[in-house]
The first five atom37 places (N, CA, C, CB, O) and aatype in JSON, in Angstrom:
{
  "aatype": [20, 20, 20, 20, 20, 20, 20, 20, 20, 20, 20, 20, 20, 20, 20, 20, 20, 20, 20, 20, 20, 20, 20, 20, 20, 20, 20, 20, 20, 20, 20, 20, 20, 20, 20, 20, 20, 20, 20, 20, 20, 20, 20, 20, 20, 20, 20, 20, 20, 20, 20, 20, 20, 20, 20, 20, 20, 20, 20, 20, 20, 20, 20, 20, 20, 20, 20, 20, 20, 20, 20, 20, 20, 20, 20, 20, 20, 20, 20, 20, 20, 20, 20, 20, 20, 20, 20, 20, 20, 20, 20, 20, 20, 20, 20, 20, 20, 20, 20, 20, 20, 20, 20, 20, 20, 20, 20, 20, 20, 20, 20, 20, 20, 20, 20, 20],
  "atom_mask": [
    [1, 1, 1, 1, 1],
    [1, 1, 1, 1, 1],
    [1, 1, 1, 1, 1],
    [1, 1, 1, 1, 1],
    [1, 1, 1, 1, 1],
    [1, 1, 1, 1, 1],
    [1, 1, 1, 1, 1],
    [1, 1, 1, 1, 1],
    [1, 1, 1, 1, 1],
    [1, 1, 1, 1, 1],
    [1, 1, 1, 1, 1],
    [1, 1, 1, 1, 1],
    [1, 1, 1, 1, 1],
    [1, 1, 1, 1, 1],
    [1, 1, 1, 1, 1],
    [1, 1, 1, 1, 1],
    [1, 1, 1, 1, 1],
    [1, 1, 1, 1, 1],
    [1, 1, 1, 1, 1],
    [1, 1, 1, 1, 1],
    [1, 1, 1, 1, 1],
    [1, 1, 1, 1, 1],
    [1, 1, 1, 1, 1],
    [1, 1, 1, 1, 1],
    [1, 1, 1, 1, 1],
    [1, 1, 1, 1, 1],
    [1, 1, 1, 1, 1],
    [1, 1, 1, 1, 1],
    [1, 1, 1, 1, 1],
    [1, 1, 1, 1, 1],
    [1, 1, 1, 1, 1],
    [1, 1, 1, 1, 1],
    [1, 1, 1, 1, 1],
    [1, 1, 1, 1, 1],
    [1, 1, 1, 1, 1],
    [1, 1, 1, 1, 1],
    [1, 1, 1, 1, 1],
    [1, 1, 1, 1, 1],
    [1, 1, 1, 1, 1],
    [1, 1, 1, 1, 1],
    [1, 1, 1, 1, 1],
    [1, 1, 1, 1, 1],
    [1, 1, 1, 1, 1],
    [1, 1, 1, 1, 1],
    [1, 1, 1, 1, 1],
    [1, 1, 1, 1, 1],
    [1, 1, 1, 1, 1],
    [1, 1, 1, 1, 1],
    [1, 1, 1, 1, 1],
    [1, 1, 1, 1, 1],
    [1, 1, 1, 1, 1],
    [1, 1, 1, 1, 1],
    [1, 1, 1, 1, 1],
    [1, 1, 1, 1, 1],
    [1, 1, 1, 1, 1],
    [1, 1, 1, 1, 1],
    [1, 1, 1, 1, 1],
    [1, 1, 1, 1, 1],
    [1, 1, 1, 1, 1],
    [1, 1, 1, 1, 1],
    [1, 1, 1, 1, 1],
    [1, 1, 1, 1, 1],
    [1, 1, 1, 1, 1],
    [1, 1, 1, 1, 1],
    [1, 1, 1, 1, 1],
    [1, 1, 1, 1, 1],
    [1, 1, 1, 1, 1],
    [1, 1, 1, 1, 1],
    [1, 1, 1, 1, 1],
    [1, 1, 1, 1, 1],
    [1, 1, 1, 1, 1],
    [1, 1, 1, 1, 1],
    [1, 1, 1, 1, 1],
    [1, 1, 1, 1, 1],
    [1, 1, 1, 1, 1],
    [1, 1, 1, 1, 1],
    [1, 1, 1, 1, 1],
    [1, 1, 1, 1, 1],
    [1, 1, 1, 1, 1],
    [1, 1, 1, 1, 1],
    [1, 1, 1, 1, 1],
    [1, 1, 1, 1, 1],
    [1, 1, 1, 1, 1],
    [1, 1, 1, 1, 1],
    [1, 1, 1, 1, 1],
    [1, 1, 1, 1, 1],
    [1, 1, 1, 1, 1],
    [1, 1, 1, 1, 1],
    [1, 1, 1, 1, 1],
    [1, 1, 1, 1, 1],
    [1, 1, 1, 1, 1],
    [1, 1, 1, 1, 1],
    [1, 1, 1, 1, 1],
    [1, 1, 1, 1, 1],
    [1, 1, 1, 1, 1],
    [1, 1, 1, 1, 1],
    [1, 1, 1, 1, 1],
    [1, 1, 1, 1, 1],
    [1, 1, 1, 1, 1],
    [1, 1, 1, 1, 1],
    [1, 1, 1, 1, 1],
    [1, 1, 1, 1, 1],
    [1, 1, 1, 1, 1],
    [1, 1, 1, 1, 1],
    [1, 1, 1, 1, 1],
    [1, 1, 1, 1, 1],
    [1, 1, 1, 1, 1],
    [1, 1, 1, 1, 1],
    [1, 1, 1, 1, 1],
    [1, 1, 1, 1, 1],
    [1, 1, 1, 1, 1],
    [1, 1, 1, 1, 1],
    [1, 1, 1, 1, 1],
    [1, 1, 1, 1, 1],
    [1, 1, 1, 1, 1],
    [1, 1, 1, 1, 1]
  ],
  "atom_positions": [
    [[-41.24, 230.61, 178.49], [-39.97, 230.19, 179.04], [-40.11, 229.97, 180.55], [-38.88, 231.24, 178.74], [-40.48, 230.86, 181.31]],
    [[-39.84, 228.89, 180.87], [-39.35, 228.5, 182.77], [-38.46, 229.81, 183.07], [-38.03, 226.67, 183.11], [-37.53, 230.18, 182.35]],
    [[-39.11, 230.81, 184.85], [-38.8, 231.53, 184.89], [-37.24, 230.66, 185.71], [-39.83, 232.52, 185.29], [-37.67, 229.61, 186.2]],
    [[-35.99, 230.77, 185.92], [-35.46, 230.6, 186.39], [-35.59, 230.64, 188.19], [-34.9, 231.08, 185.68], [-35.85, 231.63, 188.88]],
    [[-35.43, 229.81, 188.47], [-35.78, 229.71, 190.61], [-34.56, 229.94, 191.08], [-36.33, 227.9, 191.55], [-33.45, 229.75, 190.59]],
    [[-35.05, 230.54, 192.47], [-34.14, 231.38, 193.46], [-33.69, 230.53, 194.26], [-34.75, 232.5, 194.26], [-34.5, 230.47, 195.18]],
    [[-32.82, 229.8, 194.45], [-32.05, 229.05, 195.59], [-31.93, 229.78, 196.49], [-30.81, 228.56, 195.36], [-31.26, 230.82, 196.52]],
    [[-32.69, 229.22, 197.51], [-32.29, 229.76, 199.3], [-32.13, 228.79, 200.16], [-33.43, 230.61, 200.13], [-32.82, 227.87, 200.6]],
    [[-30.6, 229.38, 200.38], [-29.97, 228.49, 201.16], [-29.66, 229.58, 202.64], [-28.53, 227.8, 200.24], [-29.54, 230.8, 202.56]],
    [[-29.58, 228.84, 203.83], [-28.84, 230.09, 205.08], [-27.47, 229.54, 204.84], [-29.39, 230.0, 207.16], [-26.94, 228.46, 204.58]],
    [[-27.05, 231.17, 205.1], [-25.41, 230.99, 204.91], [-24.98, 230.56, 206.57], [-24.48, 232.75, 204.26], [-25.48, 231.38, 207.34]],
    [[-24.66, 230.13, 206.85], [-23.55, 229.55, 208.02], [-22.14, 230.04, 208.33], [-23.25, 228.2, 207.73], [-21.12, 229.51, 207.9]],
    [[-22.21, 231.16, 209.17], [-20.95, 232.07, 209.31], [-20.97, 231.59, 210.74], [-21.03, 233.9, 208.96], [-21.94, 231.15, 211.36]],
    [[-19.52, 231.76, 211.25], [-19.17, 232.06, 212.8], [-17.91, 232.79, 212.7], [-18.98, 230.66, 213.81], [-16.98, 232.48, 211.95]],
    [[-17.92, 233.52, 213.3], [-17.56, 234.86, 213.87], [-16.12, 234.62, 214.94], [-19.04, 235.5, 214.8], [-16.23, 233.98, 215.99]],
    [[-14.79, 235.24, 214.49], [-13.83, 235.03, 215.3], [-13.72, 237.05, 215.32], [-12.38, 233.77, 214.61], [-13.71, 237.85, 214.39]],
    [[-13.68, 237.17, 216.37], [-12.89, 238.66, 216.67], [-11.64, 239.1, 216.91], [-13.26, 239.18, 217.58], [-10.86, 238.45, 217.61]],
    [[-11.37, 240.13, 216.42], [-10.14, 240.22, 216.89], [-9.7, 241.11, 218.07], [-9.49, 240.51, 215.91], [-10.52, 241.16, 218.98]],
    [[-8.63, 241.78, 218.22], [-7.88, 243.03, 218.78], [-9.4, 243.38, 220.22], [-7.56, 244.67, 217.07], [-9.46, 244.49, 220.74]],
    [[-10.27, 242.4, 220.55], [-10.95, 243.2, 221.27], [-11.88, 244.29, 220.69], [-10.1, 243.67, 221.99], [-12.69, 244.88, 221.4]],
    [[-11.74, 244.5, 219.54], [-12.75, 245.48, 218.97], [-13.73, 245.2, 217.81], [-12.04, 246.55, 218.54], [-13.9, 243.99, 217.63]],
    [[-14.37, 245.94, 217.06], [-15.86, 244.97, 216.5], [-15.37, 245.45, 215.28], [-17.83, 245.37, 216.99], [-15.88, 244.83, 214.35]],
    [[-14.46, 246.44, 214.85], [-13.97, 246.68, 213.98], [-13.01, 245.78, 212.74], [-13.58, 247.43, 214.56], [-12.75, 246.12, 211.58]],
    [[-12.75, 244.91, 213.25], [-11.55, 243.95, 212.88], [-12.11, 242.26, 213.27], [-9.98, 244.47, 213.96], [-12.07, 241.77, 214.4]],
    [[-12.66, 241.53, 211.93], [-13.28, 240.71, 212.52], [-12.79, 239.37, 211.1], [-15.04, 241.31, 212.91], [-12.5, 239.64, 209.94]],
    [[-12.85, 238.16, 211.67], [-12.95, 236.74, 210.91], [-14.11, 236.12, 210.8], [-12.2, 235.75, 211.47], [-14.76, 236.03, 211.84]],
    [[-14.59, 235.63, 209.78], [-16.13, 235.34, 209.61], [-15.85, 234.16, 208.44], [-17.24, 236.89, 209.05], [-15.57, 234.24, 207.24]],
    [[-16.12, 232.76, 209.55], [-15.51, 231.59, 208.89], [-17.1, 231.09, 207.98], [-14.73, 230.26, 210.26], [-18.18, 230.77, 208.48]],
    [[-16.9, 231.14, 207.24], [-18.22, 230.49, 206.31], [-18.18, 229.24, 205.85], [-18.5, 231.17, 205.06], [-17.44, 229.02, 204.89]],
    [[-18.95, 228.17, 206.43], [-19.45, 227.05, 205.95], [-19.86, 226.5, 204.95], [-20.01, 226.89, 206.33], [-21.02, 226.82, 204.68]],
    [[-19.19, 225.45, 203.93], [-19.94, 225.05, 202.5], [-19.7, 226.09, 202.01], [-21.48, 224.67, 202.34], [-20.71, 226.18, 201.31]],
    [[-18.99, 227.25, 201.76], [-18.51, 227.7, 200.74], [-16.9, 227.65, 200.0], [-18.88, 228.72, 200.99], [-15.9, 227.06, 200.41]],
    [[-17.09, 228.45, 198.84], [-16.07, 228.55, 198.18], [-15.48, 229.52, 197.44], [-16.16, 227.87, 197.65], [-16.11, 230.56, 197.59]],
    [[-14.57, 229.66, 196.72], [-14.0, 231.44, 195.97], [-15.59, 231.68, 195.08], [-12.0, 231.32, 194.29], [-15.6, 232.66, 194.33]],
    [[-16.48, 231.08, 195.14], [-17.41, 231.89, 194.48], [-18.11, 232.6, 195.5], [-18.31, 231.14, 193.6], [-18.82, 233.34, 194.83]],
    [[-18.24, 232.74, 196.18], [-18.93, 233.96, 197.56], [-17.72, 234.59, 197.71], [-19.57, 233.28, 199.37], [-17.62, 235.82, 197.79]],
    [[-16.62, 233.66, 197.76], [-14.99, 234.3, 198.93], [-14.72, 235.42, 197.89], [-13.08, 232.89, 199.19], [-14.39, 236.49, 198.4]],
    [[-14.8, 235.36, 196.36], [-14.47, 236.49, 195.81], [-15.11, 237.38, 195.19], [-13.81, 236.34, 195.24], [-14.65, 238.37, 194.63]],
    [[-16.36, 236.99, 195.3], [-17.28, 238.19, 194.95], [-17.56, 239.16, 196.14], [-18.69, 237.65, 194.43], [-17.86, 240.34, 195.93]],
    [[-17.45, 238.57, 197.55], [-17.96, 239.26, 198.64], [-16.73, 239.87, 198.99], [-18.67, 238.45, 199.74], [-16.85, 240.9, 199.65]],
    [[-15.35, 239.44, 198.68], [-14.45, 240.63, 198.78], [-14.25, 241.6, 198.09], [-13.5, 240.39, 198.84], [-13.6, 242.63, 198.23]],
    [[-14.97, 241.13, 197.21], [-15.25, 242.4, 195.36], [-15.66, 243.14, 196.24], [-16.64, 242.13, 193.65], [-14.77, 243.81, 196.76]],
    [[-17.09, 243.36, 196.79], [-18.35, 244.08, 196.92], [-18.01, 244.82, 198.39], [-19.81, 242.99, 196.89], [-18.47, 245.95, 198.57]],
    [[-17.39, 244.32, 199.21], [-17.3, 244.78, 200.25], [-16.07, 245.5, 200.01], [-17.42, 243.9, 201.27], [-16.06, 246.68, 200.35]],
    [[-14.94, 244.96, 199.44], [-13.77, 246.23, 199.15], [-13.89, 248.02, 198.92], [-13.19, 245.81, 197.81], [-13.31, 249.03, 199.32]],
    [[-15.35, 247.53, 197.74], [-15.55, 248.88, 197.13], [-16.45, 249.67, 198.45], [-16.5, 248.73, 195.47], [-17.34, 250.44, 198.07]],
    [[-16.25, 249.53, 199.94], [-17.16, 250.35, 200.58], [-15.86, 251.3, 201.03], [-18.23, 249.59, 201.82], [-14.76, 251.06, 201.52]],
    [[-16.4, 252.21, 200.7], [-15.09, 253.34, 201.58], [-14.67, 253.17, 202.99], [-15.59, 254.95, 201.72], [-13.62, 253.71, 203.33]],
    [[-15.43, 252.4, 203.97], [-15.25, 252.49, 204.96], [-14.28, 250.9, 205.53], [-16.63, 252.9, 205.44], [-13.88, 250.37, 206.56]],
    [[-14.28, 250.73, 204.23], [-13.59, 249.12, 204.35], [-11.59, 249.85, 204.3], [-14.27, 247.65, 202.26], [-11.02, 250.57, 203.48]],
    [[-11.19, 249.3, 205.41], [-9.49, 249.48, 205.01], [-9.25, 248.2, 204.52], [-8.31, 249.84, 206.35], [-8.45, 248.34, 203.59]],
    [[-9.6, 246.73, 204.7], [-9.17, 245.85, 204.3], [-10.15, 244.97, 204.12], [-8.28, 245.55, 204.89], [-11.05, 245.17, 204.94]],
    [[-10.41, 243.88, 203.23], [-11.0, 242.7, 203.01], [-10.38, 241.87, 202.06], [-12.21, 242.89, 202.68], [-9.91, 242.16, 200.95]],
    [[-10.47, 240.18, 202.95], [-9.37, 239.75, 201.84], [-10.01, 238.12, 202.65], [-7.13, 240.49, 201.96], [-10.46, 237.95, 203.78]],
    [[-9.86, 237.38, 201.79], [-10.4, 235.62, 202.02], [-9.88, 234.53, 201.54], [-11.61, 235.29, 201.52], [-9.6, 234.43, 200.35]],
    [[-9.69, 233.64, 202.35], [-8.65, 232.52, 202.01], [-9.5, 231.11, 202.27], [-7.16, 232.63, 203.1], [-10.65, 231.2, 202.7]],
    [[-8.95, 229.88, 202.0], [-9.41, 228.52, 201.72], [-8.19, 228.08, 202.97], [-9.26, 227.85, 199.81], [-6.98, 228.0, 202.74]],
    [[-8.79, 227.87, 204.15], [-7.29, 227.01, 204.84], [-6.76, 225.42, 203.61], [-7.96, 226.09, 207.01], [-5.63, 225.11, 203.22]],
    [[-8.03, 224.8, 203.34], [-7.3, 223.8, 202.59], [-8.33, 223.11, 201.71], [-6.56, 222.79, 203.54], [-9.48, 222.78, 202.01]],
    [[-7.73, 222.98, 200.66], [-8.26, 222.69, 199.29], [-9.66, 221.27, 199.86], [-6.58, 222.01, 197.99], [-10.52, 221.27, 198.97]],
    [[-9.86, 220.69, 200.47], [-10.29, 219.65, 201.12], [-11.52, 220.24, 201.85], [-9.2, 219.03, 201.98], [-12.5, 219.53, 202.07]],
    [[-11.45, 221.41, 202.19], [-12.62, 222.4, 203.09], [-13.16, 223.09, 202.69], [-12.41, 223.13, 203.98], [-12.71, 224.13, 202.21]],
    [[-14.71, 222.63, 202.75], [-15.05, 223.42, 201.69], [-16.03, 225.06, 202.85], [-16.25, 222.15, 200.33], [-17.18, 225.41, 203.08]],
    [[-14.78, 225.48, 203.17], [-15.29, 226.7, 203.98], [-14.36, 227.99, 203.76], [-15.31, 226.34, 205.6], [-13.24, 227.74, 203.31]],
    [[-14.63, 229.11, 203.98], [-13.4, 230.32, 203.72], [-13.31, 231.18, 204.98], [-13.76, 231.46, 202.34], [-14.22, 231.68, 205.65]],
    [[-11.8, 231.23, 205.17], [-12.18, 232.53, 206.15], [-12.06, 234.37, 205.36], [-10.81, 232.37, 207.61], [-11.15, 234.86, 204.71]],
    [[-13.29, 234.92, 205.77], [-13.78, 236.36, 205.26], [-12.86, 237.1, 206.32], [-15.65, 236.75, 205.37], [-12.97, 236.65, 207.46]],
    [[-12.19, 237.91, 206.19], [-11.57, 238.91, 207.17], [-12.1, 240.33, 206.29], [-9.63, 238.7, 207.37], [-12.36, 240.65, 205.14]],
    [[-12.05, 240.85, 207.5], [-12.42, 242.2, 206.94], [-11.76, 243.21, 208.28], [-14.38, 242.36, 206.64], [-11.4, 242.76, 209.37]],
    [[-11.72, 244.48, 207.91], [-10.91, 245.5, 209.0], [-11.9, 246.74, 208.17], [-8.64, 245.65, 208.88], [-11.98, 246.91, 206.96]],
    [[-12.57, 247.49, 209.21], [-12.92, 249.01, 209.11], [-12.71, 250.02, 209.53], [-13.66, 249.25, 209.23], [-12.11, 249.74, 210.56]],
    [[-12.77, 251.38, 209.47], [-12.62, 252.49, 209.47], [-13.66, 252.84, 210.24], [-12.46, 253.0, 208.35], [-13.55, 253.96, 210.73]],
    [[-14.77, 252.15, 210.54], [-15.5, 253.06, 211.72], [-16.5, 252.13, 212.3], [-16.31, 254.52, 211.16], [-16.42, 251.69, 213.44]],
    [[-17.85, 251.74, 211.1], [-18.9, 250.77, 211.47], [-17.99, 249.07, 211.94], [-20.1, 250.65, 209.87], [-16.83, 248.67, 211.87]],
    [[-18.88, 248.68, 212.25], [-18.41, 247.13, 212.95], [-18.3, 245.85, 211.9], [-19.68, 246.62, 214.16], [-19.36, 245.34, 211.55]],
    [[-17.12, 245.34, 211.43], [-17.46, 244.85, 210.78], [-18.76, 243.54, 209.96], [-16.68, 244.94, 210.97], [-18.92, 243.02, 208.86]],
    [[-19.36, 243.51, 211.17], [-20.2, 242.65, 211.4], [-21.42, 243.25, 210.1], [-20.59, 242.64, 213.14], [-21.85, 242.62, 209.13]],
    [[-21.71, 244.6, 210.52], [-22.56, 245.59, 209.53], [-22.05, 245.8, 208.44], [-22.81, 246.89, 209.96], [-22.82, 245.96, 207.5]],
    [[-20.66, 245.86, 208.19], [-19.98, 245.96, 206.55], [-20.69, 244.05, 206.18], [-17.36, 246.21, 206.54], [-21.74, 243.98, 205.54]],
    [[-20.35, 243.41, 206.4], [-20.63, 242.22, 206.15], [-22.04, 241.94, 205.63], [-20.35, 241.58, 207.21], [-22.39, 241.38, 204.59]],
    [[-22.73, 242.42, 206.55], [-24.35, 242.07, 206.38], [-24.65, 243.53, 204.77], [-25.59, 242.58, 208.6], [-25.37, 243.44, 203.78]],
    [[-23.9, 244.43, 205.12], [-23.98, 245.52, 203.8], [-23.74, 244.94, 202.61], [-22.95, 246.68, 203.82], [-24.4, 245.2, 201.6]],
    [[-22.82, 244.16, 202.66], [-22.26, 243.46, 201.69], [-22.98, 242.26, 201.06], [-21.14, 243.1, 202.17], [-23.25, 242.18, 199.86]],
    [[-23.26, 241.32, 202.0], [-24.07, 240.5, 201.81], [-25.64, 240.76, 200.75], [-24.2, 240.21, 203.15], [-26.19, 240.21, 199.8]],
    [[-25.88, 242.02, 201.69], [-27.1, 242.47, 200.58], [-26.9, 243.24, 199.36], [-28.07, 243.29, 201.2], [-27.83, 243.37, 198.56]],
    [[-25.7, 243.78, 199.16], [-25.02, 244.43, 197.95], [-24.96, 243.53, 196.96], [-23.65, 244.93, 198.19], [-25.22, 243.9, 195.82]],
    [[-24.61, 242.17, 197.23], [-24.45, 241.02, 196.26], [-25.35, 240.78, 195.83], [-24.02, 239.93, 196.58], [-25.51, 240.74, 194.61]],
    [[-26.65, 240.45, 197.02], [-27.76, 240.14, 196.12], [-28.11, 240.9, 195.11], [-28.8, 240.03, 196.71], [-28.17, 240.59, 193.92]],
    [[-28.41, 242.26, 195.78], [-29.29, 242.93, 194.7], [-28.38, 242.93, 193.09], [-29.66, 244.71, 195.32], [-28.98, 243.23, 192.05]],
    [[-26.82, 242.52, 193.1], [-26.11, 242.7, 192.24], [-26.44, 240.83, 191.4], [-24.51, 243.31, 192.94], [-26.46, 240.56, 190.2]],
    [[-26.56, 240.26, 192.12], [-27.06, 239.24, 191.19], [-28.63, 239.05, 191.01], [-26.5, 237.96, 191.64], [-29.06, 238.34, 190.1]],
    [[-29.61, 239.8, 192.02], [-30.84, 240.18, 191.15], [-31.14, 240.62, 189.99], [-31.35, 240.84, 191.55], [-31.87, 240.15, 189.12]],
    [[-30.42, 241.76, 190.05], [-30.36, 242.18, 188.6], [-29.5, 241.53, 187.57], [-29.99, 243.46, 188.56], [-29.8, 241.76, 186.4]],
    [[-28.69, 240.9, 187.76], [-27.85, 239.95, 186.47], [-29.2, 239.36, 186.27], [-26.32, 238.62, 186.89], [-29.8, 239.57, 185.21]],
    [[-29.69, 238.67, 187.17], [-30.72, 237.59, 186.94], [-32.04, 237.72, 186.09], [-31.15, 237.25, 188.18], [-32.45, 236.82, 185.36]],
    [[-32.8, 239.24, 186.3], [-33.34, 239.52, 185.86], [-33.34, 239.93, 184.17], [-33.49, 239.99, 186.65], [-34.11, 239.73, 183.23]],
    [[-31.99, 240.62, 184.34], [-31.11, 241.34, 183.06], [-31.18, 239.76, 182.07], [-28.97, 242.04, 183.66], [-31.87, 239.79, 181.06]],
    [[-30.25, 238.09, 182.52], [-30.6, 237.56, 181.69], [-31.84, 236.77, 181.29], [-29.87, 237.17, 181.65], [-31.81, 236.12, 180.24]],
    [[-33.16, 236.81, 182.23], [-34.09, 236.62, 181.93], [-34.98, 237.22, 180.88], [-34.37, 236.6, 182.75], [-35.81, 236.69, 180.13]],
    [[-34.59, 238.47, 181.04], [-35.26, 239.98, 179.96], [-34.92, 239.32, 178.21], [-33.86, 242.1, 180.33], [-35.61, 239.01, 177.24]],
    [[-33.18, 239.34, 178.64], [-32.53, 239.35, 177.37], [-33.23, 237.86, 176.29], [-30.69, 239.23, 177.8], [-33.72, 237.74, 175.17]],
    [[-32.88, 236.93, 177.48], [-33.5, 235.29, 176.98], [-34.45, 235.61, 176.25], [-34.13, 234.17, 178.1], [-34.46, 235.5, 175.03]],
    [[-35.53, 236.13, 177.12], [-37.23, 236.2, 176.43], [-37.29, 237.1, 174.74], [-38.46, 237.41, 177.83], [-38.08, 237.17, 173.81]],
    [[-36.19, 237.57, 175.03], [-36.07, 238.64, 173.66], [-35.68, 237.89, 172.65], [-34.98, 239.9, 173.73], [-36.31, 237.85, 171.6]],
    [[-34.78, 237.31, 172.83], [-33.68, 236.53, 171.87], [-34.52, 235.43, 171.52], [-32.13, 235.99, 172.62], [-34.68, 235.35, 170.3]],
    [[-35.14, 234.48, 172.24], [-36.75, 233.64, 172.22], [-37.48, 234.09, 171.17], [-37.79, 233.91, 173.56], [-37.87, 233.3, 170.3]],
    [[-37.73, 235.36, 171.12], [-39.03, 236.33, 170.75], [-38.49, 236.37, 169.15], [-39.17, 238.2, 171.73], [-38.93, 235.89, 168.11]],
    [[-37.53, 237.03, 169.45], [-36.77, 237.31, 167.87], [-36.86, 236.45, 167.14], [-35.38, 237.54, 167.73], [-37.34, 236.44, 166.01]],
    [[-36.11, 235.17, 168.07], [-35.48, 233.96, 166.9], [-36.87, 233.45, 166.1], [-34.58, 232.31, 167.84], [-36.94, 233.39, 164.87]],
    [[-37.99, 233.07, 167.04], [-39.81, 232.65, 166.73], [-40.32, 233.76, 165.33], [-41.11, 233.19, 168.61], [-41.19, 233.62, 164.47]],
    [[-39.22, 234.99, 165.62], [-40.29, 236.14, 164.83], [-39.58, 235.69, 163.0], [-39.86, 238.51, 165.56], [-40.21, 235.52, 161.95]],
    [[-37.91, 235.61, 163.28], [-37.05, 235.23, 162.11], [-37.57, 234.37, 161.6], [-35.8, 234.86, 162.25], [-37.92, 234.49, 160.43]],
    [[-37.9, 232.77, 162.61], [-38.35, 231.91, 161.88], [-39.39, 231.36, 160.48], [-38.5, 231.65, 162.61], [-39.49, 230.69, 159.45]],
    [[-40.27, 232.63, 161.81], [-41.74, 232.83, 160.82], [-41.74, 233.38, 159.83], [-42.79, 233.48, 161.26], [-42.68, 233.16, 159.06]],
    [[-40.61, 234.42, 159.43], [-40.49, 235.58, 157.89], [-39.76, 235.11, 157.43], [-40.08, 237.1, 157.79], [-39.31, 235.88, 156.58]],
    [[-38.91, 233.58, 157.42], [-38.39, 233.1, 156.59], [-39.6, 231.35, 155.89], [-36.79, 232.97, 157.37], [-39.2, 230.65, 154.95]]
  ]
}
């Protein structure tokens, strides 16, 4: 079986701050869409140190989101990049998980074939 390939792309963020502090930050992302905007508010929600994360589309036409996020202590800049790598490793393993499964289901169906 073709192992499935890793798309690497750089993500393209710029950075609006808020209140003067590093805590409370906008992180406009380029070429994306609710598929980063809502998985990365999934992943970053679940950090305890997150009080808020939440992401919007200014307009259906743009294909960019703004990421807001607000913390409880670290900068949001570091929840972000936490997050960022939380995802991966969370779609590494999907990835791997359906590669495993494929090769099995492959394996099986070749093994059925042959004992029938």
């Amino acid at each position: 079986m073709e192992e499935l390939t890793k798309a690497v792309r750089k993500l393209e963020v710029e950075q609006v701050k808020d209140d003067h502090t590093d805590r409370c930050c906008t992180f406009i992302m380029h070429d994306e869409d609710h598929t980063l905007g809502n998985a990365l508010r999934y992943v970053i929600g679940k950090n305890p140190d997150v009080e808020f994360c939440g992401y919007s589309i200014p307009h259906p036409a743009e294909k960019k989101i703004n990421l807001r996020i607000q913390t409880r202590g670290p900068s949001a800049s570091e929840v972000l990049r936490k997050g960022l790598k939380d995802l991966d490793e969370i779609c590494q393993h999907v990835l791997e998980t359906l590669e495993t499964s494929t090769q099995n289901f492959l394996q099986n169906s070749s093994n059925d074939v042959m004992d029938h």
